[in-house]
N, C-alpha and C positions, 0 to 999 in steps of 0.2 A: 435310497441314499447312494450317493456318489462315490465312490472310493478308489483313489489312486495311490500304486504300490512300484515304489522304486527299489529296483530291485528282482529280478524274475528266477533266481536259482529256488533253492527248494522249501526255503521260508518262506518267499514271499507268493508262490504256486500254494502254497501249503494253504496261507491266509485268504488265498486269493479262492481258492474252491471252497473254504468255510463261509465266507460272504454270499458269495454264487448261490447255495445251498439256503442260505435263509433271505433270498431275494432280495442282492444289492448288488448294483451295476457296478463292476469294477475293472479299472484299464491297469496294465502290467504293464512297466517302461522296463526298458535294460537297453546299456549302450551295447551288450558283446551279443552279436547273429547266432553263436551258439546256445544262447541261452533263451531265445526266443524259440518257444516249443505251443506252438499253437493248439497243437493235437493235444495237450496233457491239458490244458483249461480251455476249450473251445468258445465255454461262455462267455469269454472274458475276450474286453478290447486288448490289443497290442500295439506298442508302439517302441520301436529301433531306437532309439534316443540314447542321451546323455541327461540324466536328469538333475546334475547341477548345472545346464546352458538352460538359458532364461529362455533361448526359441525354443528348445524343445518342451517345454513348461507351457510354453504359448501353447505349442503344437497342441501341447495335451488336454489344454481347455482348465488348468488347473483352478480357475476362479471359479467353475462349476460345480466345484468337489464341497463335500462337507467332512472328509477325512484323507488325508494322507499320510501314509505308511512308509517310511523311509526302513526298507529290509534290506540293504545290501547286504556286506562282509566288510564295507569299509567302512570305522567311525566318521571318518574325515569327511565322505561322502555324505553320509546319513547327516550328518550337522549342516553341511551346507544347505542340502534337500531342506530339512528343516526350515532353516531360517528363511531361505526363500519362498516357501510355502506360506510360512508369517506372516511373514514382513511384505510380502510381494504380491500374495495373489491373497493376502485374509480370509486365510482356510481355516475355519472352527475349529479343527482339531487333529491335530496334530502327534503321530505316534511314530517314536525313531527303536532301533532295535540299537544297542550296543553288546559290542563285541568282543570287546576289552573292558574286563571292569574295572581297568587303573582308569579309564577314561569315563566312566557315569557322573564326576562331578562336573562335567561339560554338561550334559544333557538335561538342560532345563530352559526356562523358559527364557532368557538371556539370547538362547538360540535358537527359540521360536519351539521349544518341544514342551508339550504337555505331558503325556506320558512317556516315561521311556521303562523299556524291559531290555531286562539282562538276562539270558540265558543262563550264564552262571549262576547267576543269585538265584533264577528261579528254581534250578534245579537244589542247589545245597537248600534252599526254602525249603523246598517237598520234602529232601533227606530228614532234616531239620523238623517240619509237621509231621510227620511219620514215626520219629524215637521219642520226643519231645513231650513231656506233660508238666503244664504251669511254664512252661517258659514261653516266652515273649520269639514271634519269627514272623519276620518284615517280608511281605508277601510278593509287594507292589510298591514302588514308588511314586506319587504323582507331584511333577511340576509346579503346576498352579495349586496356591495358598500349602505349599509347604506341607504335606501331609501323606502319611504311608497307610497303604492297607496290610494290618498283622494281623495273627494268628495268635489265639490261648488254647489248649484242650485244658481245662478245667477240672484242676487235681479233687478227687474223690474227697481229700482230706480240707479242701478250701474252706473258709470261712462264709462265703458265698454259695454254696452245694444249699439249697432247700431254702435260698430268700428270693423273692419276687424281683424281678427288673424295675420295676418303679421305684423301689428301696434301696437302689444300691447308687450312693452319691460319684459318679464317675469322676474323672478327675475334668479339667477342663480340655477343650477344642479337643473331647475325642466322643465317638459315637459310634454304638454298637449296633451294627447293620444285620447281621445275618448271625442266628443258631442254629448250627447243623447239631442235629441228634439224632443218631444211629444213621437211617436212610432219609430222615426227613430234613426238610431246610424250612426253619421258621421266622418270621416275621418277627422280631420281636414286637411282644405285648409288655405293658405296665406287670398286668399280671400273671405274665408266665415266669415258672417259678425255676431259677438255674439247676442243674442236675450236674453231680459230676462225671468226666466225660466229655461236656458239652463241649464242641469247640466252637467256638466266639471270634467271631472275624468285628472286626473294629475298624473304623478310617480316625487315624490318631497324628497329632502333631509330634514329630520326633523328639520334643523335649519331654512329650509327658508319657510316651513308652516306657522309661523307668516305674514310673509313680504307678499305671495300669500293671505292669507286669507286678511288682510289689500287691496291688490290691489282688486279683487274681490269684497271686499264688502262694498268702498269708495263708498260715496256719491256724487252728483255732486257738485261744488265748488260754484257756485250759494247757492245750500241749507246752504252752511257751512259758506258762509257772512252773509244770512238771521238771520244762529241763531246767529253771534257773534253780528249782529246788535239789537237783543232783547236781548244780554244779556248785553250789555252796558245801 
């Protein structure tokens, strides 16, 4: 796979040796000569450019690409990159980094971004996964058909602790992709049976996050006569 990365400071070097590493050809554009450091990714093509000018885009071969990486430090930059990428050279797939999160309701597919990641979110994410049990935390954002990847760790006390994954009626346009448990990551089966603990990565449509985090992090209905019986 092809991969070009706008942008050559320490993001997109960063991305750019993780690619290298699992064998994909990958060119690093940047307009500033400082930042062209050939010696820190050798593997990698380089190119001096401006990568919102359409010739340097030529230069680059970008209709070649099956991914491009807008990693600058500017959104302005990264939107452009984008759309041109779209629109211009119909590049499959398209990944912008923002940098301002006042600015992530730009980053979609209006300006040619599939995925976009935010720095910010992803770290308060982690904080957020890390103290977090039964609550609902938005992982990943994607673009196309409207839909986020979240996070549940699956309170001990759930209603769902010890019933099978084929039994459990999800809400709609959301699907549980990955259980990680203890050190393992499993496939979900029909018949693997949830544990509490589990943490449950989901690809979930933002409206129905409420309704999942709600089913998830119910209590069992035993507890919830107990308390209406003390509060009477």
């Amino acid at each position: 796979m092809r991969v070009a990365i706008a942008g050559a400071g320490a993001v997109g070097r960063s991305v750019a040796g993780e690619l290298l590493e699992n064998g994909h050809e990958v060119l690093l554009v940047d307009k500033a000569p400082t930042a062209i450091s050939v010696e820190r990714v050798p593997q990698a093509e380089w190119l001096l450019a401006d990568a919102c000018e359409i010739t340097s885009l030529d230069e680059a071969a970008l209709e070649r690409c099956q991914v491009v990486i807008a990693a600058t430090g500017d959104d302005k930059a990264n939107l452009v990159v984008s759309l041109l990428a779209k629109t211009e050279y119909g590049v499959p797939r398209v990944v912008s980094r923002v940098n301002n999160p006042r600015n992530e309701w730009l980053f979609n597919e209006s300006w040619g971004v599939d995925v976009a990641v935010s720095t910010p979110r992803l770290m308060s994410a982690l904080v957020e996964e890390a103290v977090s049990v039964g609550d609902l935390v938005r992982l990943l954002r994607f673009s196309q058909g409207d839909a986020n990847l979240v996070e549940v760790t699956l309170p001990q006390e759930s209603t769902l602790a010890g019933v099978r994954v084929g039994e459990v009626v999800w809400p709609q346009d959301t699907s549980l992709v990955t259980v990680i448990r203890g050190t393992r990551v499993l496939t979900p089966d029909p018949d693997d049976v949830l544990e509490g603990g589990d943490e449950l990565l989901f690809v979930a449509a933002p409206d129905r996050e409420e309704q999942l985090e709600q089913l998830l992090s119910a209590r069992p209905q035993r507890e919830d006569r107990e308390a209406g019986e003390e509060d009477v």
